[in-house]
Each structure stands twice: as C-alpha cells, then as structure tokens.
C-alpha positions as CSV (number, residue, x, y, z in Angstrom):
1,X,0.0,0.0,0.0
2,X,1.4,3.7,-1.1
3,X,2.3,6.0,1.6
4,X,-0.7,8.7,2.2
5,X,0.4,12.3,2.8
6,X,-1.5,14.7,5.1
7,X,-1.6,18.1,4.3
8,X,-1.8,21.1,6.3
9,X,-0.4,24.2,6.3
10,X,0.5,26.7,9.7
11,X,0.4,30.8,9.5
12,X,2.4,32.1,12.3
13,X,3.7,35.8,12.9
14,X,5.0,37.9,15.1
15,X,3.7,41.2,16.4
16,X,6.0,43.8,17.9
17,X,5.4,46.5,20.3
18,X,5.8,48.9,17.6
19,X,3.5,47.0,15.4
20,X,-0.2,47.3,15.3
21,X,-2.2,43.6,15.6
22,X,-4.6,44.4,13.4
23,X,-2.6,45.5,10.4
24,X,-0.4,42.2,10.6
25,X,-3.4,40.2,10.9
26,X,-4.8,41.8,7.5
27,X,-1.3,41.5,6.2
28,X,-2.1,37.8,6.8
29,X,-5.4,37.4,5.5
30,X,-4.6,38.9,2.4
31,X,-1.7,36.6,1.2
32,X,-4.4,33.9,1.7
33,X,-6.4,32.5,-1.1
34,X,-10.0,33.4,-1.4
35,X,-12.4,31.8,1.3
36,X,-10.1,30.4,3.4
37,X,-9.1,33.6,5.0
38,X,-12.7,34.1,6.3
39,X,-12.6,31.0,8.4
40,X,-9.1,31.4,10.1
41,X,-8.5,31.8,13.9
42,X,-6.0,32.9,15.2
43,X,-4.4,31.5,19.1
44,X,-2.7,34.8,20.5
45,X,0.1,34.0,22.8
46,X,1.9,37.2,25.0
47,X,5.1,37.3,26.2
48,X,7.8,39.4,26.6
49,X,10.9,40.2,24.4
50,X,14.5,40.5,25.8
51,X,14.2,44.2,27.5
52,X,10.6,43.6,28.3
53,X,9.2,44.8,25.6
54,X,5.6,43.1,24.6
55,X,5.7,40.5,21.5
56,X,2.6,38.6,20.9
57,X,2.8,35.5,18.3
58,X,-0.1,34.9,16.0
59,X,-0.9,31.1,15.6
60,X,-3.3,29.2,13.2
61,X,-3.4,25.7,11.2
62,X,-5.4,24.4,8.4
63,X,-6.2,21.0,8.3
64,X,-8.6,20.7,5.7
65,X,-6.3,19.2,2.5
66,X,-8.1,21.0,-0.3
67,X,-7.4,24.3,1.4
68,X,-3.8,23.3,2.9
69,X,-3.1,22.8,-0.7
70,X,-4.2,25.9,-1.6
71,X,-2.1,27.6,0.9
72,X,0.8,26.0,0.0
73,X,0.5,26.4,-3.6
74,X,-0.4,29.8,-4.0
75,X,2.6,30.6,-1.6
76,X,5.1,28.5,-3.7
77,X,3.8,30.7,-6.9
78,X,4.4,33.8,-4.8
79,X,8.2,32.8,-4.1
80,X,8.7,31.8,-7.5
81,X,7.5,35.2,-8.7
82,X,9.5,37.0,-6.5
83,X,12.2,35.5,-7.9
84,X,11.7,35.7,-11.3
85,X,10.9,39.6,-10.4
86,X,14.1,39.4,-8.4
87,X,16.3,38.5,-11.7
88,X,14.6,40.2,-14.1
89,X,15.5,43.5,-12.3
90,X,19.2,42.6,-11.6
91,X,19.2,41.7,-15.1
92,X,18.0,45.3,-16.3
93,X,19.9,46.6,-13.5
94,X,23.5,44.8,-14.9
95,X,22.1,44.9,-18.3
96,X,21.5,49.2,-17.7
97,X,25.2,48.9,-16.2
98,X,26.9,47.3,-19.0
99,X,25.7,49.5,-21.5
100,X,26.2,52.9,-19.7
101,X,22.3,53.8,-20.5
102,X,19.9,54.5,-17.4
C-alpha cells in the first residue's frame, strides 16, 4: 500500500510593540487564497521580548487538504514570482550597467 500524505499548512507571525495587531493580521489574511481567510482563527500568545518589551505570536493551522493545498501552492507561486521579479531586475539593473544607458 502507497504512503498517504497529510496536508496542512500553519500561519504564524509575530507582532511587535511597535506594530499594530490588526494591520499584521490583515497583512495575513490577504496573502491567503479566497475563502479560506474568512474562516481562520488565530491563538494569540503574549510574552515578553528580551528588554521587556511586549511580542505577541499569531498562531493558526489548516487542516482541511483541499485548502492546505491551496495555501501552499499559491505561496510556492508567490516565491517563484519574486524570484523571477528578483532577476529580471538585476538583469535590467547589470544589463542598464553594461551599456552605460539609465
């Protein structure tokens, strides 16, 4: 009998004193993939940094498959367009470089 895999997929961030909780949480939601964002919660857990200073760590899984997968695809497209954004401007960049143009 094949292996079977178990997806999931867990959204954790940090929120600094400086930082505003509800801001990071939207920053959150919106890297999501529509309908799945709507049903997260979140566990909050306070503690203090190094000089005292408040940190509080957001916490949520998803354990449903079909929307694990989601997750994790859309976020593996995301990296792979940041890259190819990443070296196509250092290529213009060298490329603007090389020719003495700007």
């Amino acid at each position: 009998m094949p292996p079977r895999y178990r997806s999931y997929a867990n959204v954790s961030a940090f929120v600094h004193a400086t930082e505003d909780e509800a801001r990071v949480k939207a920053a959150i939601l919106r890297i999501l993939p529509a309908g799945i964002a709507e049903r997260l919660e979140f566990i909050c857990i306070r503690m203090d940094g190094h000089h005292g200073n408040p940190i509080l760590e957001l916490k949520s899984s998803i354990a449903e498959k079909e929307d694990a997968d989601k997750i994790l695809l859309k976020s593996y497209m995301n990296s792979r367009l940041s890259m190819r954004l990443f070296w196509m401007e250092n290529c213009r960049i060298i490329s603007t470089r090389e020719t003495g143009s700007s």
